[in-house]
C-alpha positions as CSV (number, residue, x, y, z in Angstrom):
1,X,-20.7,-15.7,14.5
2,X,-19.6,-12.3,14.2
3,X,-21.6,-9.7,16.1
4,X,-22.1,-5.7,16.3
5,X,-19.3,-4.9,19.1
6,X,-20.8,-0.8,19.2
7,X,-22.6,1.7,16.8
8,X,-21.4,5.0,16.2
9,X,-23.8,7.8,16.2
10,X,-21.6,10.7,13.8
11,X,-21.8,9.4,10.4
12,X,-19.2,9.2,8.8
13,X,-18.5,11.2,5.6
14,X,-16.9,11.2,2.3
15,X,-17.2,12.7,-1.8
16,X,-18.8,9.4,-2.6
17,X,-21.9,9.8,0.5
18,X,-22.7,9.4,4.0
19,X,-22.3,6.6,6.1
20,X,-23.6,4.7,9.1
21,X,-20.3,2.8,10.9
22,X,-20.8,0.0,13.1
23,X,-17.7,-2.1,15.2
24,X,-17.9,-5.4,14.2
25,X,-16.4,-8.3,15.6
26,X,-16.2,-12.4,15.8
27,X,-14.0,-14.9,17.2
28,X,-11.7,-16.2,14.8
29,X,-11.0,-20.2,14.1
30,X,-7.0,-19.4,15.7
31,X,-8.7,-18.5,18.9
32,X,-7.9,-14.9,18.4
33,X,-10.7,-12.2,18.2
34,X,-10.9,-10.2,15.0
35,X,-12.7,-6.8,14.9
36,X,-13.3,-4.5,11.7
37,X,-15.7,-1.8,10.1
38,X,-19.1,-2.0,8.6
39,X,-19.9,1.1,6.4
40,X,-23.8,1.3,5.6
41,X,-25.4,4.1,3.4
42,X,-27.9,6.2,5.1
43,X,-29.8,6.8,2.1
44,X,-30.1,2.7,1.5
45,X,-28.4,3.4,-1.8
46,X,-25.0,1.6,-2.5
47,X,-23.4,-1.1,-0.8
48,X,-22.2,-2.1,2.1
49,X,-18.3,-1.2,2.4
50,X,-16.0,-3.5,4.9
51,X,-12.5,-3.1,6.0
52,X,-10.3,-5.9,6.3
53,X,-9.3,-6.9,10.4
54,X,-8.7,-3.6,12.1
55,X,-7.9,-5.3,15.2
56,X,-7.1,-8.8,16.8
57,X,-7.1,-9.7,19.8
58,X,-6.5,-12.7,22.4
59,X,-9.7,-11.6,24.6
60,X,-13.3,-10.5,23.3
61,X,-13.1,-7.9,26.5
62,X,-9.7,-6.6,24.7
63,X,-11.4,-6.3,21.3
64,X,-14.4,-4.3,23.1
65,X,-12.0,-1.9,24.2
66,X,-10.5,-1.5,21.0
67,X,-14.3,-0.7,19.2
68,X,-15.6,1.9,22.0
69,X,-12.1,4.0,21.9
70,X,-12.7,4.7,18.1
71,X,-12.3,8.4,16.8
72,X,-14.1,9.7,14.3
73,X,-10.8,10.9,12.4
74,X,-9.9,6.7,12.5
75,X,-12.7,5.8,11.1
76,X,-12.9,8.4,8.3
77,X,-9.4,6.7,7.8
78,X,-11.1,3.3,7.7
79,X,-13.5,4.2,5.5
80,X,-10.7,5.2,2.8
81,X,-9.4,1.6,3.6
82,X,-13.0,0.0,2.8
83,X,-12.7,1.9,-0.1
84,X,-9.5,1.4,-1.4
85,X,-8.0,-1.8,0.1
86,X,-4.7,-2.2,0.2
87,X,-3.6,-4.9,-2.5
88,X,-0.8,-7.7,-1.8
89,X,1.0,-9.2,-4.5
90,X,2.5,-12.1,-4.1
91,X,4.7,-14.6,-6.6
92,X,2.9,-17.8,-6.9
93,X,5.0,-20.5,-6.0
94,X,6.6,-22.0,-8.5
95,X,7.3,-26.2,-9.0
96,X,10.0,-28.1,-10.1
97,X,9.3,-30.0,-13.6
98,X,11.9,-32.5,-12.5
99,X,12.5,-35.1,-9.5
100,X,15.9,-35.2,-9.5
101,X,18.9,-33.9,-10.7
102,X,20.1,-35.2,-13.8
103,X,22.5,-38.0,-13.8
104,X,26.1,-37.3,-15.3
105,X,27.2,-38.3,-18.3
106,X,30.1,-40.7,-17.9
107,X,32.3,-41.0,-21.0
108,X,34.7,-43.9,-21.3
109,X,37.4,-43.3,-23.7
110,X,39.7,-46.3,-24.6
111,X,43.6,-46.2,-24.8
């Protein structure tokens, strides 16, 4: 169950409004720890924006340490990154129509 790992008490700012950011964090189903960024408007208005992992971590106490050392500058970064996600592409994988190779044609040709 993910929890609030700290609460920051700047807002955070940018052209589309002003924002409450909380450290949140949970412990992953690889046994790692995974922390990211809630964004809430102040004004109530909006949604919710939420970066993908920031941080992960072997220890919850490491991940702790990674929440309380946040700047202000990285998380008006993270905010842009809540904003704008970065966006993977990748090819689907393709399947074979066949099973096997074809077999060879064998021509017998009489004297």
């Amino acid at each position: 169950m993910a929890e609030v790992l700290t609460s920051f008490e700047i807002p955070v700012r940018d052209d589309s409004g002003t924002f409450h950011a909380r450290a949140i964090g949970r412990h992953a189903n690889d046994g790692m720890w995974e922390g990211w960024i809630e964004f809430v408007p102040i004004d109530g208005r909006g949604e919710t924006l939420i970066t993908s992992a920031e941080s992960r971590q072997p220890e919850r106490e490491y991940l702790e340490y990674w929440a309380t050392g946040l700047t202000h500058v990285y998380l008006e970064g993270a905010l842009q990154r809540a904003r704008h996600p970065i966006t993977i592409r990748v090819r689907a994988a393709e399947h074979p129509i066949s099973s096997s190779p074809r077999p060879p044609v064998v021509e017998v040709k009489s004297s």
